[in-house]
N, CA, C, O and CB atoms as a CASP TS submission, in Angstrom:
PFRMAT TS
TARGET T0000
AUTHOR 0000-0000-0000
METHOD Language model
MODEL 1
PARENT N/A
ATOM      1  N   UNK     1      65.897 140.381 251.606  1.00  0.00           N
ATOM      2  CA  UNK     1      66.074 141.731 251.090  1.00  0.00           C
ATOM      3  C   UNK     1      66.675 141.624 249.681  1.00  0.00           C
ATOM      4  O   UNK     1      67.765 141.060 249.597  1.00  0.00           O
ATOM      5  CB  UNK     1      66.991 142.591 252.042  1.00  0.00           C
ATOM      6  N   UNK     2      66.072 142.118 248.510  1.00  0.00           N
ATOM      7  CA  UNK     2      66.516 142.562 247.668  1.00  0.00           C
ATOM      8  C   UNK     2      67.645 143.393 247.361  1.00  0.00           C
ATOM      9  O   UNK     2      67.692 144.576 247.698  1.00  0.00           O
ATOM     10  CB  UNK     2      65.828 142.839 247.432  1.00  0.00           C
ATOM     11  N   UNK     3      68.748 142.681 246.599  1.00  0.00           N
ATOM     12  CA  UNK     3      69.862 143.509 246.286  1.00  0.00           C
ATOM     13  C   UNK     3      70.061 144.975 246.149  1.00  0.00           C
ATOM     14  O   UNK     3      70.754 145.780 246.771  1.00  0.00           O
ATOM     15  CB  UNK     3      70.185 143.135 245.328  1.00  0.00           C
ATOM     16  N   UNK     4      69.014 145.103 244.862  1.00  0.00           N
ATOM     17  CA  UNK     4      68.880 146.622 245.092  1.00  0.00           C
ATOM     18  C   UNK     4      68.634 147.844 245.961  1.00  0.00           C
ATOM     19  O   UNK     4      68.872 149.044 245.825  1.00  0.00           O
ATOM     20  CB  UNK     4      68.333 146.790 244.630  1.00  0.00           C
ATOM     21  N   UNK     5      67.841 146.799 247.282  1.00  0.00           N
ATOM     22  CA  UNK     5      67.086 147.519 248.442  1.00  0.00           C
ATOM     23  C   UNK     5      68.527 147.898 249.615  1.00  0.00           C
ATOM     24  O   UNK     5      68.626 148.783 250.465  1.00  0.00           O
ATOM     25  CB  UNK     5      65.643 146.234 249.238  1.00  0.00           C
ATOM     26  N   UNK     6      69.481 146.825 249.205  1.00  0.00           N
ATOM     27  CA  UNK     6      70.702 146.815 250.325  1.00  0.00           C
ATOM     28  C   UNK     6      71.517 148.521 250.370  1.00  0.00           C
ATOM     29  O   UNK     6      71.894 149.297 249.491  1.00  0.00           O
ATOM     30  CB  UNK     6      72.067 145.388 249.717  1.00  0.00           C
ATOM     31  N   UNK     7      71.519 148.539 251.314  1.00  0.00           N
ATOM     32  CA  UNK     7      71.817 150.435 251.821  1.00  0.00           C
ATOM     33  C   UNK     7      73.332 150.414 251.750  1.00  0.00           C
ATOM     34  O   UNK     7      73.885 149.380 252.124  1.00  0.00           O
ATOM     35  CB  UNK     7      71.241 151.063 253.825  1.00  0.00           C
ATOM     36  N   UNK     8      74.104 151.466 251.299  1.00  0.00           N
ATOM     37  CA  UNK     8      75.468 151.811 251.511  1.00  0.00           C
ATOM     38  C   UNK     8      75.651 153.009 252.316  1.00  0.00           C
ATOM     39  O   UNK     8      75.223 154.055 251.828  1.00  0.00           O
ATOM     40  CB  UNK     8      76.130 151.976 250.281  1.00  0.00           C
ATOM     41  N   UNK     9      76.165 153.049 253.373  1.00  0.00           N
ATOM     42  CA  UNK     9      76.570 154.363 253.953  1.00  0.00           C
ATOM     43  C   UNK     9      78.272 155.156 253.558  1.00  0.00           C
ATOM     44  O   UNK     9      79.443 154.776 253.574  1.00  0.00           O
ATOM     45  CB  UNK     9      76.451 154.012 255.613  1.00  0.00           C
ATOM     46  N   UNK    10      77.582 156.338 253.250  1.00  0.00           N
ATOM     47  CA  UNK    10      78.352 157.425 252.668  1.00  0.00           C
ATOM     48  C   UNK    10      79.028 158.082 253.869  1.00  0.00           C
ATOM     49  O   UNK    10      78.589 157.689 254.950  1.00  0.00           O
ATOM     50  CB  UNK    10      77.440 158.455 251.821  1.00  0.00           C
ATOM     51  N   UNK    11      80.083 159.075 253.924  1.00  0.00           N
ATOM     52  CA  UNK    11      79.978 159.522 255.374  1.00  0.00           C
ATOM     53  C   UNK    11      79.183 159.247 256.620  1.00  0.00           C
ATOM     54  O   UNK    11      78.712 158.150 256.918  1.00  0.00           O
ATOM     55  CB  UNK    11      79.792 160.521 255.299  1.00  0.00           C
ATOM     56  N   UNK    12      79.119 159.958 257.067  1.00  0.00           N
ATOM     57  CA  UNK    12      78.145 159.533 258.067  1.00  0.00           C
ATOM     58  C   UNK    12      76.862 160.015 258.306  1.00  0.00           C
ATOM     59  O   UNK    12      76.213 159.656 259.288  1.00  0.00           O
ATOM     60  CB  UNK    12      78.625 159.643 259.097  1.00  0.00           C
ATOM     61  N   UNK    13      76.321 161.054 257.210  1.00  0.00           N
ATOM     62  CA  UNK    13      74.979 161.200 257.288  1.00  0.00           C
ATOM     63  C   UNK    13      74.383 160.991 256.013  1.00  0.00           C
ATOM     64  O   UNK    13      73.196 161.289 255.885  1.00  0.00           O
ATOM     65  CB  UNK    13      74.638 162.419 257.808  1.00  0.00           C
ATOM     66  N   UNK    14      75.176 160.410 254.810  1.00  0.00           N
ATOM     67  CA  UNK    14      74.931 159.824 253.476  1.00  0.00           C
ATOM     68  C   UNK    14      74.081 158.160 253.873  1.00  0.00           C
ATOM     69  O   UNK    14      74.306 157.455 254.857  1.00  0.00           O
ATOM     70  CB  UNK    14      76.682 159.673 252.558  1.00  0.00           C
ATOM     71  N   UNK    15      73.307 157.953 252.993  1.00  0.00           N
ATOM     72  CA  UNK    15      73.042 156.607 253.101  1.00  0.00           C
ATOM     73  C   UNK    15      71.996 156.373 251.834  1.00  0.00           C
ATOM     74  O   UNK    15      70.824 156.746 251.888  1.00  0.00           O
ATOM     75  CB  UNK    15      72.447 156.232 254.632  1.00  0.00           C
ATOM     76  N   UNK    16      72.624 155.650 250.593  1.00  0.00           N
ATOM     77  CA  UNK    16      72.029 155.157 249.611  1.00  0.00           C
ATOM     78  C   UNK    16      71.704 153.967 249.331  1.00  0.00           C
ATOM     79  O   UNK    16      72.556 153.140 249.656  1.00  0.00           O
ATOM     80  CB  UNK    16      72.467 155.432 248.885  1.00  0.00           C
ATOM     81  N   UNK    17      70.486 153.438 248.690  1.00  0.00           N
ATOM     82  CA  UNK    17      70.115 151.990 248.468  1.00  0.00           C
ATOM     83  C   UNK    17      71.374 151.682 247.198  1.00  0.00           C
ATOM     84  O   UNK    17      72.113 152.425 246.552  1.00  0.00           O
ATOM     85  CB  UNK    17      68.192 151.770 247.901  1.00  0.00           C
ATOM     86  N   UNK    18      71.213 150.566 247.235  1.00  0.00           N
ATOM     87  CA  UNK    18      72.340 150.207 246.200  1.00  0.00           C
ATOM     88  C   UNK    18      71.713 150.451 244.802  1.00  0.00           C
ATOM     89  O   UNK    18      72.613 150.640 243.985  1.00  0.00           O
ATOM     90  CB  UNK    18      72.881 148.574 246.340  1.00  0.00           C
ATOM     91  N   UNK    19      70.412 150.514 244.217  1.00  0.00           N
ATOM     92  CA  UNK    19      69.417 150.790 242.978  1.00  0.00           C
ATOM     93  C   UNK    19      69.421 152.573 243.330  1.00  0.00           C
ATOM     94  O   UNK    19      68.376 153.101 242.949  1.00  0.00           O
ATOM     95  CB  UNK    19      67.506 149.782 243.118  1.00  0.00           C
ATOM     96  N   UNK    20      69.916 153.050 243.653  1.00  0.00           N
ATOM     97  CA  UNK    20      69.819 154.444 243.709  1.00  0.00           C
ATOM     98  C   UNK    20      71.430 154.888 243.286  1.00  0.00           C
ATOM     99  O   UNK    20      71.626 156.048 242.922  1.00  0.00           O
ATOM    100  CB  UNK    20      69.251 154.966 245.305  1.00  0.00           C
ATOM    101  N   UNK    21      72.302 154.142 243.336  1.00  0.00           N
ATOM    102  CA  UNK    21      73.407 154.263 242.785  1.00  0.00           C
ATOM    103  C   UNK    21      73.553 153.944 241.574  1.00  0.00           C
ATOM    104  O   UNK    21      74.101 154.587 240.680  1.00  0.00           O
ATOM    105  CB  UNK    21      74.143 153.773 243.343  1.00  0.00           C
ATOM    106  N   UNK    22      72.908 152.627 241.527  1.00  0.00           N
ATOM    107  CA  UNK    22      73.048 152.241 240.063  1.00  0.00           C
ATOM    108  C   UNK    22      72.384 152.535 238.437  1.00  0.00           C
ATOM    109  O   UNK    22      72.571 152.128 237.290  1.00  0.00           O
ATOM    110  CB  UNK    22      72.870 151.162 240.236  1.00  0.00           C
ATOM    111  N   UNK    23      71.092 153.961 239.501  1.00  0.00           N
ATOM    112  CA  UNK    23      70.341 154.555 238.611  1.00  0.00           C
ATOM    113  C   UNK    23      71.366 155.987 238.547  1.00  0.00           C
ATOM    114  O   UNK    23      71.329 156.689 237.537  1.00  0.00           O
ATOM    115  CB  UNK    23      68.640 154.678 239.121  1.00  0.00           C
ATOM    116  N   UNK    24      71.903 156.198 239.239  1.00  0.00           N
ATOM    117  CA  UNK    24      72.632 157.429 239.153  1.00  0.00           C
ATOM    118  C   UNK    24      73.849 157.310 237.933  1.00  0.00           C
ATOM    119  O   UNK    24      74.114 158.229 237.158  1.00  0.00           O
ATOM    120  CB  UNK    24      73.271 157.735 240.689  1.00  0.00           C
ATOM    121  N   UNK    25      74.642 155.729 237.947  1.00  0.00           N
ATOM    122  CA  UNK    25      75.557 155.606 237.237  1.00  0.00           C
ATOM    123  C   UNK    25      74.989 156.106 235.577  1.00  0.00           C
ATOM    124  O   UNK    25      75.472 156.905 234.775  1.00  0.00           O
ATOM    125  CB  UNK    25      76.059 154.146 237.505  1.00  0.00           C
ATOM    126  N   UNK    26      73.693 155.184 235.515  1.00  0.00           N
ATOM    127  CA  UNK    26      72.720 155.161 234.164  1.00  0.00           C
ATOM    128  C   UNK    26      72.634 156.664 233.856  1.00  0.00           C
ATOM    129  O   UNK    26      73.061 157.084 232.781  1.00  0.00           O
ATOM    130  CB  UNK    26      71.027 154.443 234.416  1.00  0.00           C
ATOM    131  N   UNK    27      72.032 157.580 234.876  1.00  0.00           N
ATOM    132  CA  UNK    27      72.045 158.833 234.267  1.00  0.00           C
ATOM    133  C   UNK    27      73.221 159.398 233.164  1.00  0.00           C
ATOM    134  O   UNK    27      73.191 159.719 231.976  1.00  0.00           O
ATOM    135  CB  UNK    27      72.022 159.648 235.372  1.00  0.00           C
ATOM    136  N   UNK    28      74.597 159.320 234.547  1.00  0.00           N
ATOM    137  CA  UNK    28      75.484 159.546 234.279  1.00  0.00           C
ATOM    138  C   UNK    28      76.166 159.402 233.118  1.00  0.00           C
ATOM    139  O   UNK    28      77.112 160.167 232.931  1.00  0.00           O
ATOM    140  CB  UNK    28      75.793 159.259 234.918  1.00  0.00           C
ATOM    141  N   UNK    29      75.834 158.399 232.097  1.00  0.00           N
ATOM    142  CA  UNK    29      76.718 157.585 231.309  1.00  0.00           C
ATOM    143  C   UNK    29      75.255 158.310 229.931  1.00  0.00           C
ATOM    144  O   UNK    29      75.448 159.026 228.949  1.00  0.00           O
ATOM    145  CB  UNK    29      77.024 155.349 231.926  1.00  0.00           C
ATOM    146  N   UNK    30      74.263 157.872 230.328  1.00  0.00           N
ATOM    147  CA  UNK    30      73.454 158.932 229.120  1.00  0.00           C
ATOM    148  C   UNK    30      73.919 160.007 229.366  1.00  0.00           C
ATOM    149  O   UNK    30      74.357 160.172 228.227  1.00  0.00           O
ATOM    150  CB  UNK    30      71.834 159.164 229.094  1.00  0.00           C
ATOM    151  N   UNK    31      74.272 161.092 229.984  1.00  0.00           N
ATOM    152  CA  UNK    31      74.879 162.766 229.945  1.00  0.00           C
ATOM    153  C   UNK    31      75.936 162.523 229.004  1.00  0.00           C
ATOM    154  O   UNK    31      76.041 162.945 227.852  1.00  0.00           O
ATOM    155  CB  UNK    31      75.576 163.538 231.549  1.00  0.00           C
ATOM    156  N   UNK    32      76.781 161.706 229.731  1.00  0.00           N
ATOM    157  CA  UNK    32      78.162 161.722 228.626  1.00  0.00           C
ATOM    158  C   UNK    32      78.006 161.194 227.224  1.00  0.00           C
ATOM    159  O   UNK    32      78.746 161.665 226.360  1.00  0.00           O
ATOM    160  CB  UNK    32      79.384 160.789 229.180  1.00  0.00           C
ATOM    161  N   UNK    33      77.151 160.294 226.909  1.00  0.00           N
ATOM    162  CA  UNK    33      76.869 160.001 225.767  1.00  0.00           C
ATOM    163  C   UNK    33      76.476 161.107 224.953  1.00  0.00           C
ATOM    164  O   UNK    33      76.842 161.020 223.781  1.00  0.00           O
ATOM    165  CB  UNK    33      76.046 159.108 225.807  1.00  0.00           C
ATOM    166  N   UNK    34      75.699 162.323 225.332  1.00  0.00           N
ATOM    167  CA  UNK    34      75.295 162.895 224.155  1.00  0.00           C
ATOM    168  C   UNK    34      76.188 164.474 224.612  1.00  0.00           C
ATOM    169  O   UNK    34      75.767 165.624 224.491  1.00  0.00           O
ATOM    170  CB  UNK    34      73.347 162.870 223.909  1.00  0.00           C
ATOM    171  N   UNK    35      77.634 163.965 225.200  1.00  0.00           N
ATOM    172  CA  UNK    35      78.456 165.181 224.980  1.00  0.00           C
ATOM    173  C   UNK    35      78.732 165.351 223.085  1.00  0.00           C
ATOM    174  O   UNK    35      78.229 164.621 222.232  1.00  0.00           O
ATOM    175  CB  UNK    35      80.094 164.907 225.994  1.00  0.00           C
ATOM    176  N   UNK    36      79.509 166.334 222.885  1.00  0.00           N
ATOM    177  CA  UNK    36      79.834 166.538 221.580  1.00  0.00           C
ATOM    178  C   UNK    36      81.829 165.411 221.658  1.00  0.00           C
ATOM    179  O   UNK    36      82.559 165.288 222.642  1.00  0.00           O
ATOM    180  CB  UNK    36      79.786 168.796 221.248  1.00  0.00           C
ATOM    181  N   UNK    37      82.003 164.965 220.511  1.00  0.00           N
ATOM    182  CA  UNK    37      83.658 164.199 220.080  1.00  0.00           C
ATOM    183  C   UNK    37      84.306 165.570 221.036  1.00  0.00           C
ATOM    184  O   UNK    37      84.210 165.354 222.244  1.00  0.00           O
ATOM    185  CB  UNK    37      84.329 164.107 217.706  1.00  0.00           C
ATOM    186  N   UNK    38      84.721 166.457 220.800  1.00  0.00           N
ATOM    187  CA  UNK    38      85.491 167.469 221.295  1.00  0.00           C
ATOM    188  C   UNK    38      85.053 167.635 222.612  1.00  0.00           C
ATOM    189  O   UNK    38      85.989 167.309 223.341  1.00  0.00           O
ATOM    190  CB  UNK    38      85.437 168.672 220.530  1.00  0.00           C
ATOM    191  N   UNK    39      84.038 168.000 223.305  1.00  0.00           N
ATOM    192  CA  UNK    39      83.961 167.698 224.508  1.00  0.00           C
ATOM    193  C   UNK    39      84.206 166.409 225.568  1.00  0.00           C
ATOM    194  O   UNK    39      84.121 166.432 226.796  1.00  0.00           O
ATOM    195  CB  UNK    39      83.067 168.005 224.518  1.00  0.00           C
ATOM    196  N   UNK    40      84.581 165.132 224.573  1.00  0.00           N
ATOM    197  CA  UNK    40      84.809 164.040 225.260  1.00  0.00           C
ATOM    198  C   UNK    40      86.236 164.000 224.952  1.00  0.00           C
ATOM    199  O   UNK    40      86.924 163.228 225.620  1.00  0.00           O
ATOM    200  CB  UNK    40      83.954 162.829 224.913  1.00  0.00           C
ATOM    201  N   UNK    41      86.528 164.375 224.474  1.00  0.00           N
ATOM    202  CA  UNK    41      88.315 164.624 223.894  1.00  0.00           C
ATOM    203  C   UNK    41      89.012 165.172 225.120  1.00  0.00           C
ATOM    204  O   UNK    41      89.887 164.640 225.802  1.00  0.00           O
ATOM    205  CB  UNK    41      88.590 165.980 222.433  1.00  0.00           C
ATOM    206  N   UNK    42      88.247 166.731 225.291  1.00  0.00           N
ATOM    207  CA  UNK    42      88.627 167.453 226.058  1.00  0.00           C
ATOM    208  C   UNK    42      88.618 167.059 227.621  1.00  0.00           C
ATOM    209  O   UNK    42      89.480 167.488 228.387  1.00  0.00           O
ATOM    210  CB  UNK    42      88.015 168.427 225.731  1.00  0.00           C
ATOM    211  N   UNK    43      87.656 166.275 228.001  1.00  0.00           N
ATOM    212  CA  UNK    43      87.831 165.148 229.222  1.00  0.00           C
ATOM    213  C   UNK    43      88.806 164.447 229.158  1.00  0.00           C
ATOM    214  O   UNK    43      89.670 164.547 230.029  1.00  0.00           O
ATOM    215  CB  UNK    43      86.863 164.187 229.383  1.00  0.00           C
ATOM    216  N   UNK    44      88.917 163.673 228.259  1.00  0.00           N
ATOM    217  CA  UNK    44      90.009 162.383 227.841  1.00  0.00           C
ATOM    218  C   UNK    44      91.531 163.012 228.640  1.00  0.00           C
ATOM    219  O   UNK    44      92.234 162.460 229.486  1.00  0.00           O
ATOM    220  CB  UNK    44      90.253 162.189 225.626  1.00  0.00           C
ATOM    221  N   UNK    45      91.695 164.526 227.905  1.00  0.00           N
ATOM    222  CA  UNK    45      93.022 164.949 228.146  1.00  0.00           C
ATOM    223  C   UNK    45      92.946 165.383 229.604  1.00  0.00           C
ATOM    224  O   UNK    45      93.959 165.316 230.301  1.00  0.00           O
ATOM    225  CB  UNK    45      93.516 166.094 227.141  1.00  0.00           C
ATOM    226  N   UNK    46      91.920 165.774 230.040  1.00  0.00           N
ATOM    227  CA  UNK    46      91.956 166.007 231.636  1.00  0.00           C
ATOM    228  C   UNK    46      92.552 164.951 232.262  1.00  0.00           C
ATOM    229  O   UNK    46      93.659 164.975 232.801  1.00  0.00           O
ATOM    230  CB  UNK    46      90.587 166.168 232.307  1.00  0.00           C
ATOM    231  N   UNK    47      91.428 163.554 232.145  1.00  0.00           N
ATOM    232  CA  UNK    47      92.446 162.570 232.641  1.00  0.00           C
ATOM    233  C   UNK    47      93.423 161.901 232.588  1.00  0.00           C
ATOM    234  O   UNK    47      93.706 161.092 233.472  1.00  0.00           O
ATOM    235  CB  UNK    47      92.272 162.059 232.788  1.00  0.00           C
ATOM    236  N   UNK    48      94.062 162.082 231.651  1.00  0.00           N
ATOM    237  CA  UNK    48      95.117 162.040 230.824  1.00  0.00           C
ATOM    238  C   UNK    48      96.423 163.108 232.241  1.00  0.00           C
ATOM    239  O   UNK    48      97.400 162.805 232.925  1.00  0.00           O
ATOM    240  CB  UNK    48      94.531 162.939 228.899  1.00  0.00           C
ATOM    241  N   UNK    49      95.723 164.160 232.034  1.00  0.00           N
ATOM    242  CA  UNK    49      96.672 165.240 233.325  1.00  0.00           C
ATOM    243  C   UNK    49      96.658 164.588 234.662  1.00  0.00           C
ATOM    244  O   UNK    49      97.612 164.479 235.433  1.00  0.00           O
ATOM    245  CB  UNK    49      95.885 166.956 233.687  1.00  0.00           C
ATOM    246  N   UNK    50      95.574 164.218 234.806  1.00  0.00           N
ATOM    247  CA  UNK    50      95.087 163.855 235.987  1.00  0.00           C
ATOM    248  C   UNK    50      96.307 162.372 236.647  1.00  0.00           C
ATOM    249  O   UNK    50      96.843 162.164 237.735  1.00  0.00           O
ATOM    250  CB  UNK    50      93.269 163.425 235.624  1.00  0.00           C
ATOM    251  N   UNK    51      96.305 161.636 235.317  1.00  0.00           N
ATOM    252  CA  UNK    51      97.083 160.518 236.067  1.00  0.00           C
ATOM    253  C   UNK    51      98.720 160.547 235.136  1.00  0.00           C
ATOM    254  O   UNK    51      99.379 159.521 234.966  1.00  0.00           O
ATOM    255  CB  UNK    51      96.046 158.732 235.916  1.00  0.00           C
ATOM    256  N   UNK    52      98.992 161.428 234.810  1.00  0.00           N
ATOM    257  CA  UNK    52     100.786 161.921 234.915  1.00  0.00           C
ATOM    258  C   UNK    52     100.942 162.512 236.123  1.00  0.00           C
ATOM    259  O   UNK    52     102.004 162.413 236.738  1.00  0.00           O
ATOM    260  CB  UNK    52     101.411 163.135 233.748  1.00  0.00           C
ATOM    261  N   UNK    53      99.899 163.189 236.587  1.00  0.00           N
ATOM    262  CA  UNK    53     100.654 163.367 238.287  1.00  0.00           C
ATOM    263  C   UNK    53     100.308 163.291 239.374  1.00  0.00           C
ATOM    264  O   UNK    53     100.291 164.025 240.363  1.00  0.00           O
ATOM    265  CB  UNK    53     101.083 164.328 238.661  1.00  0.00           C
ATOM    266  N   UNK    54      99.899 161.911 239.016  1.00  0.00           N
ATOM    267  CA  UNK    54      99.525 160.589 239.956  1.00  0.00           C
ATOM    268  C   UNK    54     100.709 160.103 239.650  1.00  0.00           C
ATOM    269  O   UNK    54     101.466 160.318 240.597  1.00  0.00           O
ATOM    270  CB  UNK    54      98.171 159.520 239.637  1.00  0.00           C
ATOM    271  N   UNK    55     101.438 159.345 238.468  1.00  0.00           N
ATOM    272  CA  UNK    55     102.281 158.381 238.107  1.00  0.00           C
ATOM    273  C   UNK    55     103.661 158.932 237.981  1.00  0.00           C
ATOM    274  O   UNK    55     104.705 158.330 238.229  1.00  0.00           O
ATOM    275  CB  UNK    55     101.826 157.764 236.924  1.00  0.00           C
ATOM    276  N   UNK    56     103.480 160.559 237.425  1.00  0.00           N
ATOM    277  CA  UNK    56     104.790 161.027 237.077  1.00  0.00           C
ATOM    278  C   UNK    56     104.933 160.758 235.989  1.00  0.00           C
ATOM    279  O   UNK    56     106.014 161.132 235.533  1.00  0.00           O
ATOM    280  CB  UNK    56     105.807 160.636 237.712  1.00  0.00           C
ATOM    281  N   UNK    57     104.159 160.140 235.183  1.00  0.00           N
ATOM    282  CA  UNK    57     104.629 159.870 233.490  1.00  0.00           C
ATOM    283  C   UNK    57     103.597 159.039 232.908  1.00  0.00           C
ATOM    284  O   UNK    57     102.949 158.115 233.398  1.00  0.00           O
ATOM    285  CB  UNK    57     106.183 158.987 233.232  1.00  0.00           C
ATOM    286  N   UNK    58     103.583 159.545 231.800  1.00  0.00           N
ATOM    287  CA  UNK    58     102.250 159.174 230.936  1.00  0.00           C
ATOM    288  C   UNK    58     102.188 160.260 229.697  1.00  0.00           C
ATOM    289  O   UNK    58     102.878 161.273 229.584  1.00  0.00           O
ATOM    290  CB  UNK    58     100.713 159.307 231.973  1.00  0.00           C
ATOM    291  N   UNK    59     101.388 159.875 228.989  1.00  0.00           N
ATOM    292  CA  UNK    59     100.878 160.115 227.759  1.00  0.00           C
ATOM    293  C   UNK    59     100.230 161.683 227.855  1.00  0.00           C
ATOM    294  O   UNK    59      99.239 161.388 228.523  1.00  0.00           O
ATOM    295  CB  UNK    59      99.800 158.910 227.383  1.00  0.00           C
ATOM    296  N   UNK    60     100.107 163.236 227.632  1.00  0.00           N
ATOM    297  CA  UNK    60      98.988 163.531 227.326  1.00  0.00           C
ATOM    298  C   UNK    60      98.546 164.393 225.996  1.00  0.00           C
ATOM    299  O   UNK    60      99.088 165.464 225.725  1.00  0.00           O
ATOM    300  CB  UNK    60      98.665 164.021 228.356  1.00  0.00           C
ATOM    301  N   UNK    61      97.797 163.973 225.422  1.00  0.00           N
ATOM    302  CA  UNK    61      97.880 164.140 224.299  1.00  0.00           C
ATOM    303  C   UNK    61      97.174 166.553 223.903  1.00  0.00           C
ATOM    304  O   UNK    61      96.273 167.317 224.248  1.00  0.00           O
ATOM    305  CB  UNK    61      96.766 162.448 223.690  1.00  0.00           C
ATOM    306  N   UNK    62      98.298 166.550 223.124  1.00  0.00           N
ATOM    307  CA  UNK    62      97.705 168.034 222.612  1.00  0.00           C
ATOM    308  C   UNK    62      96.659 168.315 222.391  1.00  0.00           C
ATOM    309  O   UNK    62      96.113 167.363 221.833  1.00  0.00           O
ATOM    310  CB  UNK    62      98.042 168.488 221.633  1.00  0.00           C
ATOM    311  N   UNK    63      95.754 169.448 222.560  1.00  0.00           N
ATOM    312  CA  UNK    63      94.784 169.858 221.914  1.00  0.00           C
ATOM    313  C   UNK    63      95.122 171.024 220.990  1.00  0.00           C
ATOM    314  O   UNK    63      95.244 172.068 221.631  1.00  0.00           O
ATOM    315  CB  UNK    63      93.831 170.110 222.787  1.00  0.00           C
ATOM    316  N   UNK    64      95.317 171.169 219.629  1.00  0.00           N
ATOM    317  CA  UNK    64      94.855 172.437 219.151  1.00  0.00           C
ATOM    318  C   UNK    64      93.712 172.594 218.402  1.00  0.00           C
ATOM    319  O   UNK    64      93.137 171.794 217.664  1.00  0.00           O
ATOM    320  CB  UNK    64      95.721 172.954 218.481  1.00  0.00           C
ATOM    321  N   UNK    65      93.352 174.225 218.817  1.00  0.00           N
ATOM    322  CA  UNK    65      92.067 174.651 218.595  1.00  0.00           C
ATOM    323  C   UNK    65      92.200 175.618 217.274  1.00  0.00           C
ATOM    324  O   UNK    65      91.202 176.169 216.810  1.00  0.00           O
ATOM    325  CB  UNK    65      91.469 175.377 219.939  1.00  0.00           C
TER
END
């Protein structure tokens, strides 16, 4: 069996080939590529929120508009 052909189960009624994930990542990463600087900014600081309160402390940087 081909690597790509090897199945991952998701919950329990999910079930993806492993090349069906790894075409999904590809999509994924072209979308974000042709966001606009300010729309990837504006992510950045999400996760930025996202893991100060996970950690309790961290960096997040201002936006003004």
């Amino acid at each position: 069996m081909k690597e790509d052909e090897k199945k991952i189960i998701f919950d329990k009624d999910k079930i993806l080939r492993r090349g069906e994930i790894f075409e999904g990542k590809e999509r994924f990463h072209k979308e974000q590529a042709k966001l606009s600087f300010e729309e990837k900014i504006k992510i950045l600081v999400k996760l930025q929120r996202i893991a100060r309160s996970i950690k309790g402390k961290g960096i997040v940087w201002e936006i003004k508009e």
